[in-house]
N, C-alpha and C positions, 0 to 999 in steps of 0.2 A: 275702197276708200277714195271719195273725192277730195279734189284739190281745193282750200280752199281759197277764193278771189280778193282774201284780204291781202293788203300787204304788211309785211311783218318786220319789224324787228327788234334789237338787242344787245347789248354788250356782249363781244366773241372774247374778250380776254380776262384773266383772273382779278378779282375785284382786292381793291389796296394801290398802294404809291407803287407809281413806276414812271418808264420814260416816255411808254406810250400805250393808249387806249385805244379801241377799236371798236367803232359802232359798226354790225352787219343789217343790212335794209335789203328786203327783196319785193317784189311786185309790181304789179304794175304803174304805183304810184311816185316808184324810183323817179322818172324826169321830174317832176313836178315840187318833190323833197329837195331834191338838187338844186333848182331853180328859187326856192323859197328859201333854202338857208345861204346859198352864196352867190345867188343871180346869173347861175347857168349849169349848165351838162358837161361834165367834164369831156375830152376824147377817149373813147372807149382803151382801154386797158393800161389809161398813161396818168402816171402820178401827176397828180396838177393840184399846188400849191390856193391854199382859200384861206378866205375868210368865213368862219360860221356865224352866223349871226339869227337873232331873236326876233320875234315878231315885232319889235320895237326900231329892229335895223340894230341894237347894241351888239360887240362883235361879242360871242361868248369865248371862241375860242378859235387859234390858228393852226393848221395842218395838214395833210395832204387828202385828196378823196380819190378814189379808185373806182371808174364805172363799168360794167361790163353787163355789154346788152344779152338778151334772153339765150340768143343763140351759141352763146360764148361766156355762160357762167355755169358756178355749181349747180344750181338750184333749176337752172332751165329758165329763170326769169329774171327782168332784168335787177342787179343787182351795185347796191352800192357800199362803199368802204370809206368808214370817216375814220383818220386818222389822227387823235388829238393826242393832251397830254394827259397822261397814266394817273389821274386822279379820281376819288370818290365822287366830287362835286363836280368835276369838269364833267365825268362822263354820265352824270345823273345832269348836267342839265343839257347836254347834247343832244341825250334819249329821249328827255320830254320834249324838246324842242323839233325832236324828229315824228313823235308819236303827236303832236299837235299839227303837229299838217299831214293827219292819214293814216300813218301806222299805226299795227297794235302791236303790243308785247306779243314777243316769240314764244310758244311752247317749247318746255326742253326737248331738243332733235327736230324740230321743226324745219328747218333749214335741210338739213339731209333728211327728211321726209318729203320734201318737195323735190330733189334733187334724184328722188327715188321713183316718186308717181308721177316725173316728167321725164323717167327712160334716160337721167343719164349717168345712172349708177342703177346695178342689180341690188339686191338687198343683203348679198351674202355682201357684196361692197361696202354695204352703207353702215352695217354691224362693223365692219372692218375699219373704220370710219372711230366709233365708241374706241375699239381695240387698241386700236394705236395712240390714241390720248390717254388711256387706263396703263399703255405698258409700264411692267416694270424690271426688265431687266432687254439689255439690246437683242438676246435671241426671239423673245418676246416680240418688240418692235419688227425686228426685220419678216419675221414671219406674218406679220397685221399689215405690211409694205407690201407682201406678195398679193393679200388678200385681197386687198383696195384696189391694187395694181388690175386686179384679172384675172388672176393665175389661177385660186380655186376657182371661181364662176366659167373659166375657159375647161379644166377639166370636167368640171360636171355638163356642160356643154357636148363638149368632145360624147362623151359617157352617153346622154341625152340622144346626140345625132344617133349614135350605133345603134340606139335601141328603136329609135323609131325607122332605122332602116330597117330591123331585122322584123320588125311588126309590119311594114307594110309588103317585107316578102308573102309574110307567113298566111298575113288576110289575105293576100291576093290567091295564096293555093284554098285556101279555105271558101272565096264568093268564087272563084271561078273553077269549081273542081270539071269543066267539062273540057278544060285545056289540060289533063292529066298531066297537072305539078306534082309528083313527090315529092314532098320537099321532107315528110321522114327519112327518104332514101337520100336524101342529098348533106353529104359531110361539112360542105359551108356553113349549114344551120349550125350544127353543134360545135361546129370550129369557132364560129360566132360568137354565139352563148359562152363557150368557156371564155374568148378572148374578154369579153364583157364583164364578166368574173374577178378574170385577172387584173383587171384595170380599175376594178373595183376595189379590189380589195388593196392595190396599192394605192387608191387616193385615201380608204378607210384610215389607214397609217399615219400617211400624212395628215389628215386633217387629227386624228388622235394624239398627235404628238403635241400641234399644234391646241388642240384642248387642253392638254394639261399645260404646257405653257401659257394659257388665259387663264385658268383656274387653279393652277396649281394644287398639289396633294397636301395630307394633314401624315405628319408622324408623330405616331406616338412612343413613347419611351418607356420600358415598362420593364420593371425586372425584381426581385428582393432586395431589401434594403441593402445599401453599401455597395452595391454592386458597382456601382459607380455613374449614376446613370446624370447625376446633376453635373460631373466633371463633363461627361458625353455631352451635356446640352452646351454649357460653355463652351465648350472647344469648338460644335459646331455655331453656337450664335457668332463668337468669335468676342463675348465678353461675358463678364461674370454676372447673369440675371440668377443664377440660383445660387444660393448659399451652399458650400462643400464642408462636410465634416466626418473626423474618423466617426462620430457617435452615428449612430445606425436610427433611422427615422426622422430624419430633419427636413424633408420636405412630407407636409403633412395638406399641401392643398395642391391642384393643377398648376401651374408656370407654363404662358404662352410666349410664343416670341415668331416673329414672321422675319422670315429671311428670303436669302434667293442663293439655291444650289444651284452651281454651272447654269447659269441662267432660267432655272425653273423655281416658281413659287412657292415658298414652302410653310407651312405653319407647323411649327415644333410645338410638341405638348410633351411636360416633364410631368413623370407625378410620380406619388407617393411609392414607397417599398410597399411590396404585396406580399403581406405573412397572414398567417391566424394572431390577432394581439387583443388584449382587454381593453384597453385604450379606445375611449370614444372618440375620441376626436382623428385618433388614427385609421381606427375600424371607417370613417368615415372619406378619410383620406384616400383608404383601399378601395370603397365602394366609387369611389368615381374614376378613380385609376383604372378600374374592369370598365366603367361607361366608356371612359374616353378606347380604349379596345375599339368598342362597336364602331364610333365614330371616326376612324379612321381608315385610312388607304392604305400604308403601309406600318404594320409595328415592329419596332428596334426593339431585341427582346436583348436585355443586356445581362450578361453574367460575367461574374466574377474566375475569371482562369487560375487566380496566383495558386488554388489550391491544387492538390494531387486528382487524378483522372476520377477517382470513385467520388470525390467530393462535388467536383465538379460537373459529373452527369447527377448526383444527386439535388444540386438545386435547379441542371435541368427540370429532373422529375417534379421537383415539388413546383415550378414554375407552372407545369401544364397541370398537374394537378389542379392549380388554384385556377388558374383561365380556361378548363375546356370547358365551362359551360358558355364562355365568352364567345369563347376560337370554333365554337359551333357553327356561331351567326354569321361569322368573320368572312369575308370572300377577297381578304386584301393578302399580298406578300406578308410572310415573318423573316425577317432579317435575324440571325441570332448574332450577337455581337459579343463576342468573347472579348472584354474588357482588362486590362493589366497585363498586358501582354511583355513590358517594359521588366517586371518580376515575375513572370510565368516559369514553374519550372518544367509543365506542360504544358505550354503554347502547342497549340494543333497535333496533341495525342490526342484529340474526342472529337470523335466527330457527331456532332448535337442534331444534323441534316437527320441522320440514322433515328432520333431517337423524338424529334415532331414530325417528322414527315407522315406520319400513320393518322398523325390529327389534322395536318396541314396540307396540302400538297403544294401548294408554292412557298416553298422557305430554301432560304440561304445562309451562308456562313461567313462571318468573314472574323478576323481576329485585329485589336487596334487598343492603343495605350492612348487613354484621353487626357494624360499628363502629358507623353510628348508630343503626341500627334501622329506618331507611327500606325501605320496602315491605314489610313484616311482617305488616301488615294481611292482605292479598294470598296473602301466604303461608299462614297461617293457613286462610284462604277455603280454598285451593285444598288443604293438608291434608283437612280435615274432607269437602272433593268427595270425595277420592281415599278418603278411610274409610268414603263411603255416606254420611255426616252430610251433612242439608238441614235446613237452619233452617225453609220452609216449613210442613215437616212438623207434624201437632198431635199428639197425645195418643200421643205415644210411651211404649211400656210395654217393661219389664226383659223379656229372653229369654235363652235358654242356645242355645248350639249343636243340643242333640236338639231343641227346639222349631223352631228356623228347616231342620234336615234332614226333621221331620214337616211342616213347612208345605211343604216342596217338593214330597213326595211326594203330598200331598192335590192339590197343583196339576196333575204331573204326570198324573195320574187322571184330574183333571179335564178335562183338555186331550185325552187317549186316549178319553174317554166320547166328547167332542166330537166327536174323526176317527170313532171308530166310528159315530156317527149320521147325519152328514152324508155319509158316504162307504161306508161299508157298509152302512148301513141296519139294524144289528147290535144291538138293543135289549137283547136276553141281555146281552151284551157290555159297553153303556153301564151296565146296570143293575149287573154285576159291578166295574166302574170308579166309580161310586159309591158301590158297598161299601166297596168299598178307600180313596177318600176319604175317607170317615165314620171308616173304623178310624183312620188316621191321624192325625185333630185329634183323636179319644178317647184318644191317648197323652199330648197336651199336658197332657190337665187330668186325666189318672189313670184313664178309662174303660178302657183296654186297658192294663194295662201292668206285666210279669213280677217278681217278689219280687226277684229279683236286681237291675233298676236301679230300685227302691225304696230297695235297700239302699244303692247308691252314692250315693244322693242324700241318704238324711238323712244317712249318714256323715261329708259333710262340712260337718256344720249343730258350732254350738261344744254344747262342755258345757252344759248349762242350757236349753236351745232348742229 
C-alpha cells in the first residue's frame, strides 16, 4: 500500500455544540496551510494562540494551533491542530477554508493509516488505535492501552526473534551438513520448540481474553415457560425490559438488551417458553427461541427448582428433549440455572451436570433467586468461565478475530515442526514449519499482510483517525 502525497484533512472531534473543535491536517502542505490561514508556522509542539482567517483576510475564527514536524508527529508527517470553537458552522467553515488552500478530505483511518505505512506504529497498534475509542467498559479500555502501548506487538516480537533463531540454527545443520551438526541429537532444539510453545500458548490467552472483551459474547436465555427466565433478564439488565407474569407464555418474541458483565460485553437475548403449544403465534415464538440456541456463545438454560427433585429433573428432560436437535450444532457452554432458589424445597438435590452432560460436554450449574438476587455472584463466576474470562490472568491486551486465527496457525506450525523432528527426524520439514510460523505472527503486526485487508481495516477506523 503506497502512501499517498496528498495532504489530508478533517474534523477529529464528535460533530454538535461543544467548547471546542479540532481540525487534524497532515502533509506536506501543513507550512503553507499555516501561513495562509494565520500568517505563520507555529513553534513546533507549543500551543500558540491565532487568528483564522479566509481568503478575504475575514477572521473566521480564534484558537489555539498545534504544529508538529514529520519527525515528531502521529502520522510521520508534518502535522497540524486547529483548535477552534465546538460548533457545526465554525468547524465547516474552518475545514473549507483548510481544504482551499490544498487539502483533501481525510478517508476514515486515514490518519492512523499513514502513521502505520510510515513505521511509526505496527498495525496490531494502529487497530488498537479503533479499540480504545470503540471501548466500552474500563477493563476493555486498559487492555486496547497495553495494545497501542507495545505490549502485544513486543510479545509477538519477542515470539518472532525465538523462531527465527531457532530456524537459522536448524538451516545452518541442514546447508552445511559437512560440519557434522546434529542438531536431532542436541536437546536445545526441542528445549526450544517446547519453550516457543509455551510462550505461545500464553500470549493465545491473553490475546483471547482480550477478544472477547472487544467483541463480547451473546447469551441466550432459554428454558419452559415460567421458569422464570424474563425475571433472569431483568435482574441481570438491571431494569424491567421484559414483562413478568404468573400466566405462563408471555414473552412470545426475542427481547435484546446489551450490557457489560464485570467489564465484558454482553448481548442478552430472552425468548419465548419452549413447549409443544397450538398457538401460532407462540409455535413461532419457540421456533426462534431454538434459532437464537445456534447463535449464541453461551446458553442460560433456566429451570424452575421450587418443585420436588422428580419434577424438577423432568423439565430437565423435557428441556433437552425439545433442544437436542439445536444442542447438536451448539459448541458454546450451557449454564443450567436452577431458578427460585428463594422457595426451593430442593435447592441442590439434582444435580442437572449428570443429566446434559451426555449431550453437552461443557455445562455447569449454578442455583439463584432472580427476585432476590441470591447466587448472582456465582452466576456471574461462572459466565465470564464459560467466555474464556479468568481473572487470574495479567496483562491482557485488546485482539481481533484475524489475530487469535494467526496465533493458531503459528501454534499449529509449531506443534507440526515438533511431530516432524521427533518422529521423522525431518529437519527440511521443521525448518519449513518454522517458516510458516514466523509468516503468521508477521500478519499481526503488518510484516506480511495484502493491501486489501489493510483496507478493511482502516475503513472501519471513524473520520478523523
Amino acid at each position: 500500500m503506497a502512501i499517498s502525497p496528498d495532504t489530508i484533512a478533517a474534523v477529529a472531534t464528535p460533530g454538535g455544540r461543544g467548547g471546542v473543535g479540532i481540525i487534524r491536517v497532515s502533509g506536506s502542505l501543513v507550512p503553507d496551510i499555516a501561513e495562509g490561514m494565520t500568517g505563520r508556522l507555529p513553534e513546533p509542539r507549543r500551543a500558540t494562540l491565532a487568528e483564522f482567517r479566509g481568503d478575504d483576510h475575514a477572521i473566521i475564527d480564534q484558537g489555539l494551533m498545534l504544529y508538529f514536524p514529520g519527525s515528531a508527529s502521529f502520522t510521520g508527517e508534518p502535522v497540524l491542530e486547529i483548535h477552534g470553537h465546538g460548533g457545526l458552522v465554525v468547524m465547516d467553515l474552518l475545514l473549507r477554508r483548510v481544504l482551499a488552500l490544498g487539502a483533501r478530505p481525510a478517508r476514515a483511518g486515514e490518519f492512523t493509516e499513514r502513521a502505520f505505512l510510515n513505521d511509526k506504529i505496527d498495525l496490531a497498534q494502529a487497530e488498537a488505535v479503533a479499540d480504545l475509542i470503540d471501548s466500552v467498559s474500563e477493563a476493555s479500555a486498559r487492555s486496547a492501552v497495553r495494545s497501542l502501548s507495545g505490549e502485544f506487538s513486543a510479545c509477538i516480537s519477542d515470539l518472532t526473534e525465538q523462531l527465527i533463531q531457532l530456524r537459522v540454527y536448524v538451516e545452518a545443520a541442514i546447508d552445511f551438513p559437512e560440519e557434522e551438526i546434529d542438531f536431532l541429537a542436541d536437546e536445545r532444539i526441542v528445549k526450544r520448540l517446547d519453550a516457543i510453545a509455551i510462550l505461545l500458548k500464553d500470549v493465545r490467552v491473553r490475546a483471547t481474553q482480550g477478544s472477547v472483551l472487544r467483541e463480547g459474547i451473546t447469551l441466550a436465555i432459554v428454558g419452559p415457560p415460567n421458569a422464570g427466565k424474563s425475571s433472569l433478564m431483568n435482574r441481570l439488565s438491571g431494569q424491567p425490559v421484559a414483562i413478568v407474569s404468573a400466566q405462563a407464555g408471555t414473552t412470545r418474541d426475542v427481547l435484546r438488551e446489551q450490557l457489560v458483565i464485570r467489564g465484558m460485553p454482553v448481548q442478552l437475548v430472552d425468548t419465548a417458553g419452549i413447549r409443544s403449544t397450538a398457538d401460532d403465534i407462540e409455535q413461532e415464538g419457540v421456533r426462534r427461541a431454538l434459532s437464537e440456541v445456534t447463535n449464541a456463545n453461551v446458553v442460560l438454560l433456566v429451570i424452575d427448582q421450587s418443585g420436588s427433585p422428580e419434577i424438577v429433573k423432568g423439565a430437565i428432560r423435557g428441556m433437552l428433549e425439545e433442544l437436542k436437535d439445536v444442542l447438536d450444532d451448539f459448541d458454546g457452554d450451557v449454564i443450567l440455572v436452577f431458578n427460585k432458589n428463594d422457595i426451593a424445597s430442593s435447592a441442590g438435590s439434582v444435580s442437572g451436570v449428570d443429566l446434559i452432560s451426555p449431550l453437552i460436554e461443557r455445562v455447569s450449574q449454578v442455583s439463584v433467586s432472580a427476585v432476590t438476587g441470591n447466587g448472582f455472584d456465582a452466576l456471574y463466576e461462572q459466565i465470564e468461565r464459560s467466555a474464556g474470562m479468568n481473572s487470574t490472568v495479567e496483562g491482557v491486551f485488546m485482539a481481533r478475530r484475524r489475530h487469535l486465527d494467526a496465533l493458531a496457525r503459528a501454534a499449529e506450525h509449531v506443534m507440526e515442526g515438533q511431530a516432524q523432528l521427533t518422529m521423522n527426524a525431518a529437519g527440511e520439514l521443521l525448518a519449513e514449519e518454522l517458516r510458516s510460523a514466523q509468516r503468521s505472527l508477521g500478519e499481526i503486526t503488518g510484516e506480511f499482510s495484502s493491501d486489501d485487508l489493510l483496507g478493511r481495516i482502516f475503513e472501519s477506523f471513524c473520520i478523523g483517525k
